[in-house]
N, C-alpha and C positions, 0 to 999 in steps of 0.2 A: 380748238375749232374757231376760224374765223367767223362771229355771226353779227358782221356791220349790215347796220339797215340805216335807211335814207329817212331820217328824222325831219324835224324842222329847225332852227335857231334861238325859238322860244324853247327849247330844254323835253326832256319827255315828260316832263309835268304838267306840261303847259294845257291850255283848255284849249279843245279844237270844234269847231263847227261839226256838228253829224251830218253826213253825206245824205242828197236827196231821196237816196236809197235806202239809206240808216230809217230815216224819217219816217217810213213806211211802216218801222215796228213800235213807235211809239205811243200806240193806244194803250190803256190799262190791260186789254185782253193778250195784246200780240206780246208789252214786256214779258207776261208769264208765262206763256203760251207760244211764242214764236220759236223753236226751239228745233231742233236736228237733233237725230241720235243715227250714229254708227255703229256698229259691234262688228266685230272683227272674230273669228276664229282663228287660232294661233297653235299649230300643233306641232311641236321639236322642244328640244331642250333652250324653251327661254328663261334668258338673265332675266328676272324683272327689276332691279337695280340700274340694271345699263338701259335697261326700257323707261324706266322713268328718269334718270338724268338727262336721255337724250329727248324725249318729250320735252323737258326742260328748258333744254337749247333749245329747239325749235321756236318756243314760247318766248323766248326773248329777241327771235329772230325776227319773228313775225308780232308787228305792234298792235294786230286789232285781237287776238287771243289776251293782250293784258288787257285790254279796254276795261273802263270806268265811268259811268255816267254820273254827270255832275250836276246839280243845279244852281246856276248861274243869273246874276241878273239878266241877262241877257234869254235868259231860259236854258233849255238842259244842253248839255253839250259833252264831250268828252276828252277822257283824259289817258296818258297811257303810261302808269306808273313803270318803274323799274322792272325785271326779271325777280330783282330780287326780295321785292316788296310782292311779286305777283308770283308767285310759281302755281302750275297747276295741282287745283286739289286730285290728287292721286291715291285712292283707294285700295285696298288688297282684298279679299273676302275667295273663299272658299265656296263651294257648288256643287253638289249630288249629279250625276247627269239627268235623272229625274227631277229637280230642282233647278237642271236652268234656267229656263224658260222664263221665270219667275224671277230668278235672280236678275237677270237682265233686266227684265221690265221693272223692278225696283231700281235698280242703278240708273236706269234712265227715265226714271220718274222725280229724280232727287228738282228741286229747284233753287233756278239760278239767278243767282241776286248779281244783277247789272249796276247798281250803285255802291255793293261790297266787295263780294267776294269773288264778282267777274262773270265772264263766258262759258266759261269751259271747265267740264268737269272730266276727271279718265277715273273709270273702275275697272281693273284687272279681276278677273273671277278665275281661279285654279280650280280646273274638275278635276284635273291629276297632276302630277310632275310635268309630262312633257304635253299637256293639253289644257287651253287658256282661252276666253274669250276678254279682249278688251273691249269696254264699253265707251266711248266718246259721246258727250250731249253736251252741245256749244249750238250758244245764241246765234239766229240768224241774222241779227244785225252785226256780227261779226264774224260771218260765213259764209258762204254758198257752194253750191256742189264743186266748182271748179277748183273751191279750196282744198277740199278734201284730196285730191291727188296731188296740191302740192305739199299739203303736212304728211300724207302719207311716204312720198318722193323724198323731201326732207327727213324724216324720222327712221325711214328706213336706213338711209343713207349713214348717218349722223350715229346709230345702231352699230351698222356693219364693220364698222369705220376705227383704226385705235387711236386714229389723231385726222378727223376730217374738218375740210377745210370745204363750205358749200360758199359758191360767189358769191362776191357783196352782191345787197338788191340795190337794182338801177334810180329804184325811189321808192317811197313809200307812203301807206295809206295818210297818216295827220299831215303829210305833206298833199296830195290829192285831193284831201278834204278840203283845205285853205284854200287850192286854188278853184274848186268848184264852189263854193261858197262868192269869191269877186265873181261868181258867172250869174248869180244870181237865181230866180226862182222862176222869171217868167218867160216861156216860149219863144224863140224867135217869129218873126212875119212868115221867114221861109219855113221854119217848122210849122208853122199854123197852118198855112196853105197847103204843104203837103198833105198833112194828118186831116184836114177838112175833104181832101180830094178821095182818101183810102175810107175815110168812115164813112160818107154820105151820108143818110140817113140812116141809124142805127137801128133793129128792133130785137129787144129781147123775146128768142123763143119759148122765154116761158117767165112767167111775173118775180118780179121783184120781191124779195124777202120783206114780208108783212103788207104787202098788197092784197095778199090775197089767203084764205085761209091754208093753213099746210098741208099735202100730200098725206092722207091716210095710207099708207103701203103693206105698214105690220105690224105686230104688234107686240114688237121687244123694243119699242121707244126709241129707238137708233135715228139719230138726228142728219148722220151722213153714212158714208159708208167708202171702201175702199176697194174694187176686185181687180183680180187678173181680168181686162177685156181679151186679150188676146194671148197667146205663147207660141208664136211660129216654130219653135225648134230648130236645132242647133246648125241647121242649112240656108237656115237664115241671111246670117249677115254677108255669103257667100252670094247669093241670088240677088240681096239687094244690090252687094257694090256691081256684077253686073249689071243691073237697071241703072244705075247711078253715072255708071260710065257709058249705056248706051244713049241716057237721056242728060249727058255732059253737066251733070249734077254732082254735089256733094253727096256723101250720105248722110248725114244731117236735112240738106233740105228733102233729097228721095223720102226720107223716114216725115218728114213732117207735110209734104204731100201728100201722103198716104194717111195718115191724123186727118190732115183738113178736109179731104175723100170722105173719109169713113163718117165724118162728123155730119159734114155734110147731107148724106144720104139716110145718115139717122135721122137728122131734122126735117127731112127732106125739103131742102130749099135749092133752088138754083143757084142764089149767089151765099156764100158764107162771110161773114164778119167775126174774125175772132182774134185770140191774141197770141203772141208769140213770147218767152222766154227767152229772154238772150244773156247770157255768161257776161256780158257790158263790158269786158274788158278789149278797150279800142285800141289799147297799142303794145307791143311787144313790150315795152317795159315791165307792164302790168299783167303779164303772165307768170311768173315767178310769185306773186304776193295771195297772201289768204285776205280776205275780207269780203263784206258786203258789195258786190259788181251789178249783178243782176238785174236787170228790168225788163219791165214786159211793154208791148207796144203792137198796135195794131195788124195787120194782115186780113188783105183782102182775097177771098178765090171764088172764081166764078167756076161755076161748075157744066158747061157745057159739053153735054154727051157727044158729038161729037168733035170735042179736042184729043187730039191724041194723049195716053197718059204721060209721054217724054216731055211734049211739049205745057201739061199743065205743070209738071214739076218745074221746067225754067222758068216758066211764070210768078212760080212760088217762090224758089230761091232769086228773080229781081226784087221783088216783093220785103225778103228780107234781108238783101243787102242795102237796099234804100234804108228798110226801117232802119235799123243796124246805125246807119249813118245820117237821120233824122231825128234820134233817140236819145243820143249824150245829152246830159245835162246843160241848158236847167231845165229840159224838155223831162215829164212825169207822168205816167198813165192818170194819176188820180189827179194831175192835176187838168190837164187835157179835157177829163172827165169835167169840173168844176168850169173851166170856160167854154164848153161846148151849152149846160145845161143854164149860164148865162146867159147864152144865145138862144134859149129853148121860147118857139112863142107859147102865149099864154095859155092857148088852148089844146098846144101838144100834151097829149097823154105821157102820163107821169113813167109809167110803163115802157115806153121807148125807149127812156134816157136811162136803163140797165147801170147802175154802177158800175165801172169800169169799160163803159162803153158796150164790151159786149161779156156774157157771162161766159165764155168757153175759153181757155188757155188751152195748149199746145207745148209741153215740154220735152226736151231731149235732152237726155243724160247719158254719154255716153261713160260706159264701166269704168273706164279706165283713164280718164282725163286726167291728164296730166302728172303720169307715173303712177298710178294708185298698182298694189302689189299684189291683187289676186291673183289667186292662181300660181303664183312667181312666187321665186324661194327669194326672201328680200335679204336674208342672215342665214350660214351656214348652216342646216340643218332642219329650216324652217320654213315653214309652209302656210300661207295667210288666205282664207277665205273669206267671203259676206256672211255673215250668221247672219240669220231669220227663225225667228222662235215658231212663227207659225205664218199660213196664211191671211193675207188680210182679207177684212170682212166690212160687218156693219162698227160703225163708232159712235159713242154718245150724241157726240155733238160733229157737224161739218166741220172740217178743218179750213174747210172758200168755202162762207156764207154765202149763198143764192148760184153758186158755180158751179162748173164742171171744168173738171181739168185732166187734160188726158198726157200721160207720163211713159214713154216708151226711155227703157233701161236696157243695157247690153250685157251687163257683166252679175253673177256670172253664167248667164244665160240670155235670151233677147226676151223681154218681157214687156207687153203694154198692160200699162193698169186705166182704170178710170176711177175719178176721187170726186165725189159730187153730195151734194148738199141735197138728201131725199125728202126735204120738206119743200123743192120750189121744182125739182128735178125728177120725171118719172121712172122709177125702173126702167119700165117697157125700152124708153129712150135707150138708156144705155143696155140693156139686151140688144136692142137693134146696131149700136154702134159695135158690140162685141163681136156680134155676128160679122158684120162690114168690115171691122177689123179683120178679121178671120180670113176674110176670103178677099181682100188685097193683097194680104202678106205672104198668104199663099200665093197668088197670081204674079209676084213681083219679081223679075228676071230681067233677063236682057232681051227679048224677046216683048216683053211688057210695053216696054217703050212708045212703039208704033202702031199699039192696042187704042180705040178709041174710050173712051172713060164708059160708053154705052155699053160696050160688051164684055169688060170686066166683072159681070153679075150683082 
């Protein structure tokens, strides 16, 4: 198998800048903490042999799965040793189907040392012969969802394959990293001006983490929590792309007009300020590569009942093709956040200046980005779906301290959740957004279009 990647000239040994995006996981809490898990159901006659060599290959294809954090005079930075000094720790263990549940959620509780032993852990669990769940939990400073369907795309591949040859990559992340690094850390004029014109005046809808005393809600201690806000069912994605094509949108931005909608009318505010998720990956080279892309960045929607809903959705998607192209580096929400609250006069309320500008994010995941194989027989015999041990609920602790973030999924079903921090965030709130959710997602056709935003209920 051909697996040339686009290195740098200092050697893969070499120490590289962490990306402005990397930077993000650097606190004490997010190294241990920042973390993904995938599990996969796998049911046919798998080799787990050919599963873990070609895991293997992938890993040496792709440089930010070896990654190594270093500490440097210069401070911490990383490093992306060999394939062969790095190979993924690969797991075997056996599972009751009574016992899976369990077994998963131990595999993907292992933790992962960024300055040892790497990113990325795989535990294969066998309930039976031809029935498997793989367990993947890899660092977000060396992930993001858009990766997961190109190691999926890759692995299957690499799998099926008795002598595969996947193209060289066009470039690669330590090379990315060096040249965002000469771009330096501070915002352009023009990014300034933009982003000062989309925030205005910022106000968080509800106080800042430790401003105010925490939300009494219930009484099993649950610091966040995780639910289905919505599940349109399986006629879904069919009704939106007709709304999508009749209101000459994407369905990505259709799906996130309809978020910023429902958001909206929970908080009930005429204008919304909140943020957007975006995959960051600005140019076709950088589709093929796994790594840290991601960043988030403002979006503005005014909510006027009588806009028709086609035309607020074009509004949303200008919205986020500006950000999109306002956003690359050395442009950073936290750091945006940091010169806005420079600018803050003396006697503005502390409360205004919301960390992150505003507390509400806006995510789209679709299922299937970028080859990922559910559903799909990826290997003669085999058949791969998303495990989920159980519904999400209430969690210890928030996962976004002081946030709410609403996460519409496709695969393998259309799912919105909302993930919110219930010490700064009220139930009631997100019961109202669930609700709102509900009854856009239902309303959403091609017909929807020319509906004004007042009469969609």
């Amino acid at each position: 198998m051909s697996t040339t990647r686009a290195g740098t000239a200092a050697g893969p040994a070499a120490a590289h800048p962490l990306t402005l995006e990397q930077r993000m996981g650097l606190s004490r809490d997010k190294i241990r903490r920042w973390r993904l898990t995938h599990s996969w159901r796998i049911r046919g006659p798998l080799d787990a042999g050919r599963l873990r060599a070609a895991l293997a290959l992938v890993v040496e294809r792709h440089d930010p799965l070896r990654m190594r954090l270093v500490r440097t005079p210069d401070g911490i930075r990383q490093c992306f040793p060999p394939a062969t000094a790095a190979h993924p720790w690969f797991g075997r263990s056996t599972a009751t189907p009574d016992g899976l549940a369990a077994a998963v959620a131990e595999a993907a509780g292992h933790r992962l040392d960024l300055f040892g032993t790497g990113p990325l852990r795989a535990d294969l669990l066998a309930v039976a012969p031809d029935d498997h769940v793989l367990v993947l939990t890899i660092h977000h400073m060396a992930w993001d969802a858009w990766s997961a369907g190109v190691l999926w795309r890759d692995l299957w591949t690499v799998y099926a394959a008795d002598a595969p040859d996947l193209p060289p990559l066009r470039t690669g992340y330590p090379r990315l990293a060096d040249a965002q690094a000469v771009r330096g850390t501070v915002p352009t004029a023009a990014q300034l001006a933009h982003w000062r014109r989309v925030v205005g005046e910022p106000s968080a809808p509800w106080p800042a983490p430790g401003s105010a005393p925490p939300l009494a809600q219930s009484e099993d201690g649950s610091g966040g929590a995780r639910i289905v806000a919505a599940r349109p069912g399986p006629g879904f994605p069919r009704r939106l792309g007709a709304f999508a094509r009749a209101a000459r949108v994407t369905a990505a931005s259709a799906t996130t007009a309809l978020c910023l909608l429902a958001v909206g009318r929970a908080l009930r505010l005429p204008s919304l300020l909140a943020n957007y998720q975006y995959h960051g990956r600005d140019r076709e080279e950088e589709w093929d590569l796994v790594g840290m892309f991601c960043r988030r960045f403002p979006v503005r929607a005014a909510l006027d009942e009588e806009t028709a809903l086609g035309e607020f959705a074009r509004r949303v998607q200008r919205g986020l093709t500006e950000g999109a192209a306002r956003s690359a580096a050395p442009f950073t929400l936290p750091g945006l956040r940091r010169l806005l609250e420079d600018e803050r006069p003396a006697d503005a309320p502390a409360a205004a200046w919301h960390p992150g500008l505003s507390p509400v994010t806006v995510n789209i995941v679709p299922g299937r980005m970028r080859g990922s194989p559910a559903g799909r027989t990826p290997a003669p015999g085999l058949t791969v779906e998303p495990y989920a041990a159980a519904e999400p609920g209430p969690e210890p602790v928030a996962r976004y301290a002081g946030q709410l973030w609403v996460i519409a999924t496709t695969d393998p079903e259309p799912v919105f959740y909302a993930d919110y921090d219930r010490t700064v965030v009220p139930d009631t709130t997100v019961h109202e957004l669930s609700r709102h959710l509900t009854l856009l997602t239902s309303a959403a056709d091609g017909a929807a279009a020319a509906r004004q935003l007042g009469d969609l209920g």
